[in-house]
C-alpha positions as CSV (number, residue, x, y, z in Angstrom):
1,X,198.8,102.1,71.7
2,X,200.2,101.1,75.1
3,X,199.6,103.6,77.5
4,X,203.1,104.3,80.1
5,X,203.5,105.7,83.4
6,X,205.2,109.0,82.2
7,X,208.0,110.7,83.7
8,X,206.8,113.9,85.4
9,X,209.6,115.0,87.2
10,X,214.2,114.4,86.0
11,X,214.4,112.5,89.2
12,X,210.9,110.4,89.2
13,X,211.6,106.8,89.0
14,X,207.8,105.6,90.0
15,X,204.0,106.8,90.8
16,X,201.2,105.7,91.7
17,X,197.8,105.3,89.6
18,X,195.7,106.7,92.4
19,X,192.2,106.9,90.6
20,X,191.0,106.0,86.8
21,X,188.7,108.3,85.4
22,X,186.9,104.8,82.9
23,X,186.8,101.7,82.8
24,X,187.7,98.8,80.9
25,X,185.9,98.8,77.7
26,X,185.0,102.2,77.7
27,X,185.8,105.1,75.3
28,X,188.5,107.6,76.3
29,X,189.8,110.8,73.8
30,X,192.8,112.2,73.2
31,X,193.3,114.7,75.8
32,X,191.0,113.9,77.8
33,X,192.1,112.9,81.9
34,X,192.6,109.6,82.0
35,X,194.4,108.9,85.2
36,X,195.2,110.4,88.9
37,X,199.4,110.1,89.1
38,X,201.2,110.2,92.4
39,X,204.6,111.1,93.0
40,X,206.8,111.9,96.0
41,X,206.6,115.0,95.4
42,X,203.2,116.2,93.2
43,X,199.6,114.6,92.1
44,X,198.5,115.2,88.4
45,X,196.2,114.4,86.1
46,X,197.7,112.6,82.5
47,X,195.7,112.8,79.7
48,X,194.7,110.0,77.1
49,X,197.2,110.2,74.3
50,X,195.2,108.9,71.8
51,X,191.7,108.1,71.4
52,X,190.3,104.7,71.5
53,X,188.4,101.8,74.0
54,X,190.7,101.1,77.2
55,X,192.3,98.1,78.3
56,X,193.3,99.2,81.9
57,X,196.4,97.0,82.9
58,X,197.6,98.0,86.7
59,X,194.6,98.9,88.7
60,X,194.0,102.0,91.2
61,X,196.7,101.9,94.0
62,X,199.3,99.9,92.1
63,X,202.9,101.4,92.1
64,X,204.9,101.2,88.8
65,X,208.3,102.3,87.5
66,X,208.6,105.0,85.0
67,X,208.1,103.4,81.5
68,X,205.6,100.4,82.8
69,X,202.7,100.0,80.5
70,X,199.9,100.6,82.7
71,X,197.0,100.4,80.0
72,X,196.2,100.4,76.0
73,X,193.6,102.3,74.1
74,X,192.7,100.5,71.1
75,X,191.7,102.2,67.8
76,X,187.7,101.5,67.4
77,X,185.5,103.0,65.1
78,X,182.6,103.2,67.4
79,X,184.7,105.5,69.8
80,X,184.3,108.8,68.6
């Protein structure tokens, strides 16, 4: 599943990863945080929608647009 900078705010049109809570290769859960955002105008945690090992795309401190896959979490069976 490709992970996507969300769209926090009507009028957001990019953030900024500011922090990753794993790393490459590591297990992440649905629901759990997965990633500091950074808008203009607020800083939020977004939560792993799905569970699965990460593939982080667009490290800490990158800027991306709305929509941008930013990372994947793959299914694996040793990710529980």
């Amino acid at each position: 599943m490709d992970v996507i900078l969300p769209r926090i705010d009507p009028e957001m049109t990019e953030g900024t990863i500011v922090k990753w809570y794993k790393k490459t290769g590591e297990c992440v859960k649905k629901g759990e945080a997965l990633f500091v955002l950074e808008t203009g105008k607020v800083t939020v945690d977004i939560e792993a929608p799905e569970s699965g090992k990460l593939t982080i795309i667009m490290d800490a401190g990158t800027t991306a647009s709305v929509g941008t896959v930013i990372a994947r979490i793959d299914p694996d069976p040793g990710c529980v």
